[in-house]
C-alpha positions in Angstrom: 71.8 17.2 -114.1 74.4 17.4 -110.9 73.7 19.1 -107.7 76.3 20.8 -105.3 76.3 22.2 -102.4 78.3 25.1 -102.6 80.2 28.6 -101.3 79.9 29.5 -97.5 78.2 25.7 -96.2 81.4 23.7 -97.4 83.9 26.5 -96.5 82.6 26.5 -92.9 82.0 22.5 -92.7 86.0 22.2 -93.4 86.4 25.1 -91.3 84.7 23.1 -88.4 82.2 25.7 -87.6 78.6 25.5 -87.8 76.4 25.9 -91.0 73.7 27.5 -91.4 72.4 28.5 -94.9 73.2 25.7 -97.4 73.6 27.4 -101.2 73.2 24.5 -104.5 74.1 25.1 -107.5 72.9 22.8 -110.2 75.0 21.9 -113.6 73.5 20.1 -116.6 69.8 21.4 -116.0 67.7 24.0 -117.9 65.0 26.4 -116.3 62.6 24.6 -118.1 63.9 21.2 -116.9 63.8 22.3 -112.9 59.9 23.8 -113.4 59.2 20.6 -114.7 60.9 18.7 -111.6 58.9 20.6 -109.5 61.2 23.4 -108.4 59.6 27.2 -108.4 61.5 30.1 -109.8 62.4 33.1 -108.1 64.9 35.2 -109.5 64.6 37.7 -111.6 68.3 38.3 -112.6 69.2 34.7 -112.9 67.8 31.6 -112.9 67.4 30.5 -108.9 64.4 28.0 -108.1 63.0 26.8 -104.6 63.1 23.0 -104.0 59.6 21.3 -103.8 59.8 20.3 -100.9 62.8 21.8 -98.4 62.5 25.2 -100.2 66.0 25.9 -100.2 67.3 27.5 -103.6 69.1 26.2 -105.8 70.9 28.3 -109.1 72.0 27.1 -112.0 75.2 27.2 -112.9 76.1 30.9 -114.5 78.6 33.0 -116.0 79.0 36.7 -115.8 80.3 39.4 -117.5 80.7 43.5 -116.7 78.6 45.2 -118.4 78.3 48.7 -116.6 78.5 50.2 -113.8 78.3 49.4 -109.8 76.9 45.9 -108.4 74.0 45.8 -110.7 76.2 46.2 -113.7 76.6 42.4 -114.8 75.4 40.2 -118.0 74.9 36.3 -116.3 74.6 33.7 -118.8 73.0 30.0 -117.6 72.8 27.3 -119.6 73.1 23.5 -119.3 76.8 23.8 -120.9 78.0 26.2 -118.5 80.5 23.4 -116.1 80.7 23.7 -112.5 84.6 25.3 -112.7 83.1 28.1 -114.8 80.2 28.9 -112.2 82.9 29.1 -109.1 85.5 31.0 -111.1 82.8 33.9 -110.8 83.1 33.9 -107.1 84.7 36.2 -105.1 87.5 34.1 -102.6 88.8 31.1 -103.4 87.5 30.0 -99.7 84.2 30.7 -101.4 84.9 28.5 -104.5 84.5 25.1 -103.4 81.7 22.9 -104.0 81.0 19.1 -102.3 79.2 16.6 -104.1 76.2 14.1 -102.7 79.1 11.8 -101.5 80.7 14.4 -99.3 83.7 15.0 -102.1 85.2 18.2 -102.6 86.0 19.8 -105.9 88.8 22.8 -105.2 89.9 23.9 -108.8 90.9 27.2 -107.1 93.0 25.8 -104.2 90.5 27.0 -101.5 91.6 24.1 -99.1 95.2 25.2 -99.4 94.1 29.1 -98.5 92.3 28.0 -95.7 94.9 26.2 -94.1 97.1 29.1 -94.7 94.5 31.3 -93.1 94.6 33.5 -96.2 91.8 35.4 -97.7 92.6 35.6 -101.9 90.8 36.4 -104.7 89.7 33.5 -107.3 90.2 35.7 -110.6 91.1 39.0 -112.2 87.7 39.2 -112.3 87.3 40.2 -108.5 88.1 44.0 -109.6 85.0 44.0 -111.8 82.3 44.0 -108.8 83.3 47.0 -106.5 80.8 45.2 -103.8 84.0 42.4 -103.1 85.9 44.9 -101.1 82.8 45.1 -98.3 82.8 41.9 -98.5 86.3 41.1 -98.1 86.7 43.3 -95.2 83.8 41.5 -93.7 85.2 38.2 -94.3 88.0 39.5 -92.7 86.0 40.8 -89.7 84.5 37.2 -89.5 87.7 35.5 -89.2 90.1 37.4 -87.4 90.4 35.5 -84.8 91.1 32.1 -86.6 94.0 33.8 -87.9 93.0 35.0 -91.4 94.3 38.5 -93.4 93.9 39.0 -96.7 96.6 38.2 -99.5 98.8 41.5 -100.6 97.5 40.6 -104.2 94.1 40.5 -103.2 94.3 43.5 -101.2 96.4 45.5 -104.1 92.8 44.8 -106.1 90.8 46.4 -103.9 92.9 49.8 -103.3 92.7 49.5 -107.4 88.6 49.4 -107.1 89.0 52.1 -103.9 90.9 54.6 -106.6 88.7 53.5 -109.9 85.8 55.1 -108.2 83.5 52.4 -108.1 82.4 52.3 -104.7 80.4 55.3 -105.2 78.4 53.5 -107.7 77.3 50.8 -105.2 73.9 52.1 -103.7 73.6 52.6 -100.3 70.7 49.6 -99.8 73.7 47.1 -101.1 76.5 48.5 -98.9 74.6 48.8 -95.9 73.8 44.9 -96.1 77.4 44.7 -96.0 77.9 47.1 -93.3 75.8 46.3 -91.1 76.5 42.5 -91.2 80.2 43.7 -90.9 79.6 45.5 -88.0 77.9 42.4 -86.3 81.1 40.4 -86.7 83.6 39.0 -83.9 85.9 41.5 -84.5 84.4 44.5 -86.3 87.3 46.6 -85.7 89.1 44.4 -88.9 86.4 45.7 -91.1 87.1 49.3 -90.8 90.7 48.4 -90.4 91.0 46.6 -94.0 88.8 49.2 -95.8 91.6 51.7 -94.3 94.2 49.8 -95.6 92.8 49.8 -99.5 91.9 53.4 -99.0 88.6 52.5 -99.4 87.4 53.9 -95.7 88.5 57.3 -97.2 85.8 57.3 -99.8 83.2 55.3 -97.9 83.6 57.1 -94.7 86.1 59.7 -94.9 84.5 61.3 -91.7 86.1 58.0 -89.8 89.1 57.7 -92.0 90.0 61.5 -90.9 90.2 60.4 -87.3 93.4 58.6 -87.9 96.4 60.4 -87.2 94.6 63.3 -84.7 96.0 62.9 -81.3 94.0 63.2 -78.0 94.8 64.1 -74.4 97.2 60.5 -73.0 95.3 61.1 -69.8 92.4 60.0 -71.0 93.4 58.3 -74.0 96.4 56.5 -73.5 96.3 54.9 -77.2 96.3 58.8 -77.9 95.2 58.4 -81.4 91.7 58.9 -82.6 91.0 56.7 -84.9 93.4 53.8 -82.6 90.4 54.3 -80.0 87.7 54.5 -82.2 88.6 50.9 -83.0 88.8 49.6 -79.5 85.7 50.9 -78.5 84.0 48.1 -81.7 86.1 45.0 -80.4 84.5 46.6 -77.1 81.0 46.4 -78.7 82.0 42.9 -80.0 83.5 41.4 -77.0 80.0 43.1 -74.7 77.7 41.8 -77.4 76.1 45.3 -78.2 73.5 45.4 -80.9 73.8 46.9 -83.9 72.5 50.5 -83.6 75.0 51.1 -80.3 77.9 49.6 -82.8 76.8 52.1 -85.4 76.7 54.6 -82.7 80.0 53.7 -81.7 81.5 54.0 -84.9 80.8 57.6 -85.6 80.6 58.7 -81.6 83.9 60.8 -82.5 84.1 61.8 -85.8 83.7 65.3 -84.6 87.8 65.2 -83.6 88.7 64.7 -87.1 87.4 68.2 -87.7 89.8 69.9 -84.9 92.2 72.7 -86.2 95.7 71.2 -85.7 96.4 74.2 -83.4 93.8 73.4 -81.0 95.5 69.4 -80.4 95.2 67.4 -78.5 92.2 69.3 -77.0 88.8 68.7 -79.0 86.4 71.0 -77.4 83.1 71.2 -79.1 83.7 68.1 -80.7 80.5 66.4 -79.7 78.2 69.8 -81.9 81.1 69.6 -84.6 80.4 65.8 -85.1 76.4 66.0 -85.6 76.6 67.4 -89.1 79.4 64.7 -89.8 76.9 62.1 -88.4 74.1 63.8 -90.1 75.9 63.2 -93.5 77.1 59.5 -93.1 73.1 58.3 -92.0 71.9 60.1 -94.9 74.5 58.4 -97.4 74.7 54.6 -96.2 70.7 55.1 -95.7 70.6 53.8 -91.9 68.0 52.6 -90.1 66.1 55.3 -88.4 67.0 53.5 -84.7 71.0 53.3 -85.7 70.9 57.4 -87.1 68.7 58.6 -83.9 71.1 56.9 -81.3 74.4 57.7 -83.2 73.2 61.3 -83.0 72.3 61.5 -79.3 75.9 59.3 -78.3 77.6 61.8 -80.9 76.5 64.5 -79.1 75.7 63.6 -75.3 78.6 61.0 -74.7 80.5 63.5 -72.7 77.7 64.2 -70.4 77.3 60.5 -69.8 81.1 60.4 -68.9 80.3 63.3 -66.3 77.1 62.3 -65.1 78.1 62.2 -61.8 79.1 65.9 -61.5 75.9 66.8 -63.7 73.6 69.4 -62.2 70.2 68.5 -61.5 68.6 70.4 -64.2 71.1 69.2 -66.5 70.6 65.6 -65.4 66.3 66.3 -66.2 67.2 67.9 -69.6 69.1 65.0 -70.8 66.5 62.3 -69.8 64.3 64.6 -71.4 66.1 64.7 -74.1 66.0 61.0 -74.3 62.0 60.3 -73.7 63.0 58.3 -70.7 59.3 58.0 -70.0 58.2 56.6 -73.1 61.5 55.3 -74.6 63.1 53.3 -71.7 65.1 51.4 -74.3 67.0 54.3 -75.6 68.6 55.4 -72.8 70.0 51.7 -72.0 71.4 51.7 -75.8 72.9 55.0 -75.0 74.4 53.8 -71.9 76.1 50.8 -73.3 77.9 53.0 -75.6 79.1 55.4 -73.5 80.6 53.0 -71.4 81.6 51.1 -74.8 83.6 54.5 -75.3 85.3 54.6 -71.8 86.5 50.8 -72.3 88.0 51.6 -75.4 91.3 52.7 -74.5 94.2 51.2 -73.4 94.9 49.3 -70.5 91.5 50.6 -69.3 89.3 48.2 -70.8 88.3 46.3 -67.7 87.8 49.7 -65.7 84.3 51.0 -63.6 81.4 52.5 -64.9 79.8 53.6 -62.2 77.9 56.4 -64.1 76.0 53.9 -65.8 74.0 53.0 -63.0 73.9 56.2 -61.8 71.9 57.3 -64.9 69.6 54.3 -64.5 68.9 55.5 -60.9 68.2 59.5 -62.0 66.2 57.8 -64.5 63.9 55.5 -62.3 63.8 58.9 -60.2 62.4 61.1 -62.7 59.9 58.2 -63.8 59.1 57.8 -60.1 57.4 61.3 -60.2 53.5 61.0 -61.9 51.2 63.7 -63.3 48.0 62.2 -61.1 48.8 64.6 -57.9 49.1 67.6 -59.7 46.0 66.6 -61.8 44.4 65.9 -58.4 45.2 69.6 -58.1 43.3 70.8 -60.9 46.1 72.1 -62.5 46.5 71.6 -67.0 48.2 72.3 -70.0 51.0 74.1 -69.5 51.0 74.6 -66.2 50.4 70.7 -65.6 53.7 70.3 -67.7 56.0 72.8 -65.6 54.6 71.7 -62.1 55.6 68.1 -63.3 59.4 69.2 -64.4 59.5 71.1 -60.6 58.3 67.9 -59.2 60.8 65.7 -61.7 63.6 68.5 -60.9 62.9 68.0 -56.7 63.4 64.1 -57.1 66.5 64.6 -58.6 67.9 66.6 -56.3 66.9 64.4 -53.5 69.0 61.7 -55.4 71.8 63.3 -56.1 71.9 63.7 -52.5 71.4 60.5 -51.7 74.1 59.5 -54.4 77.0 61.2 -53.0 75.8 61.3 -49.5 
């Protein structure tokens, strides 16, 4: 019985970074022979067990075979006779398929060491094209290290356009690929992500509402990268490079996706864009199954991102409806996440990246305003219902006015 640490923990130890999850695989052993050792199981579609005492998991040492459809769609086999070289042939990268002994010594049978001095993300086997899962996570790896200098092999990327044509990424379910997604879209430099999946034509089926903003000029005025899906990318390395959280990246991602519905005739003018997207947006929630923060705040930046970019010039009872809109009053939180991605949007374009935002602040002001503004006066009054509620939006409506006054005064 052999243990190794393996995948992810040695790639990033030789990488220099830090490590966080350690993954062991153990060669030699039977289940039976790790329950008696002391080691619990837990899986339930191979053997993995949690050590005694750090709790950790270790697997043993598998094969596996296609056997249907989709991510789940795999035979494993684990056995004491299955060797360490057979378990990281399986694996997806050859960056992925090393493995470091209790004496700190590597084992490499797939050259990973060489690949990540070359900076190059390649596929271990022919076997990669069997799990239509590896081009997520290829584009992710991508995402991760962009900016040591990686890009994935032409080979490597020829086998994902050939799982991006089989079909095979509509078998993955939507639980699986948003993982991926999501953990993508968290990375230094999530703009690789949706830029690799666009180059294996996999964007097209996974989100062809993004992929059909490439190519669709807008005004140079006000986008001097002009193209659509060119901006829609530097507003992410905007989210990346601000820190954003997850639901305003997800927000930024589809804040546009209306353009790519624009008759030709009508370019480079989009008007309506921000209505025609909400269906679009509607859609892509539904399919990659979203969490319900991510779909409400990609809906309300989709269609309310242009008001943010004019809130200056907004009229006061324009200015109440959209903090209405917003439960400012209850949801403080919202409007903050909407505000980062607005201005995510207006730093997304070229050479303007480092530009003022002043309407940010002057939202957070109309909102303090409006929340300024209490019901106990008007209940003081005796007046209720609906009433109560209209005296309160006359009294929210006033304040506004009176700051909007004092704005541009």
């Amino acid at each position: 019985m052999q243990i190794y640490k393996v995948g992810g923990a040695v790639r990033d130890r030789l990488l220099g970074l830090p490590v966080a999850d350690i993954d062991w695989v153990v060669v030699g052993a039977s289940a039976a022979e790790m329950q008696a050792q002391g080691y619990r199981p837990v899986g339930e579609d191979f053997p993995v067990f949690l050590h005694p005492q750090s709790g950790e998991e270790y697997a043993l040492a598998r094969t596996e075979r296609k056997s249907g459809q989709g991510y789940g769609g795999f035979t494993f086999y684990a056995s004491p006779q299955v060797t360490l070289e057979e378990d990281l042939q399986r694996r997806d990268l050859t960056i992925n398929a090393m493995a470091e002994d209790d004496h700190g010594q590597v084992i490499d049978p797939y050259h990973g060491q060489a690949d990540l001095a070359a900076r190059v993300l390649r596929h271990v086997s022919p076997a990669f094209a069997e799990d239509p899962l590896r081009v997520l996570r290829v584009a992710r790896f991508a995402a991760r290290y962009a900016p040591l200098g990686f890009h994935v092999a032409p080979e490597t990327l020829a086998l994902m356009r050939q799982l991006a044509e089989s079909g095979e990424l509509q078998a993955l379910t939507a639980e699986r690929s948003w993982k991926e997604i999501s953990r993508a879209l968290m990375e230094t430099r999530p703009d690789v992500f949706i830029q690799v999946l666009r180059d294996c034509g996999a964007l097209a089926q996974l989100f062809p509402e993004v992929d059909a903003l490439f190519g669709v000029p807008q005004p140079p005025a006000h986008h001097p990268e002009i193209d659509s899906g060119e901006h829609t990318l530097a507003v992410l390395r905007q989210c990346a490079a601000h820190r954003q959280p997850l639901a305003v990246r997800w927000a930024c991602l589809l804040h546009d996706v209306g353009k790519g519905t624009t008759p030709e005739s009508q370019w480079p003018r989009h008007i309506a864009h921000e209505t025609r997207g909400l269906k679009l947006i509607r859609a892509v929630n539904q399919r990659c199954k979203a969490p319900r923060d991510c779909q409400e705040l990609a809906l309300l930046v989709g269609e309310y991102h242009t008001h943010a970019h004019r809130a200056l010039e907004l009229r006061p009872n324009t200015l109440l409806e959209l903090l209405q809109r917003f439960d400012v009053y209850r949801r403080p939180q919202r409007l903050e996440e909407f505000i980062a991605a607005c201005e995510m949007d207006a730093r997304g374009r070229h050479g303007l990246e480092q530009r003022a935002y002043p309407q940010a602040d002057y939202l957070r002001g109309a909102a303090a305003a409006a929340r300024a503004v209490t019901a106990q006066p008007l209940l003081e009054r005796g007046l209720q219902g609906a009433e109560l509620g209209e005296a309160l939006n006359r009294a929210r409506l006033e304040a506004l006015k009176a700051y909007k006054d004092g704005a541009s005064a």
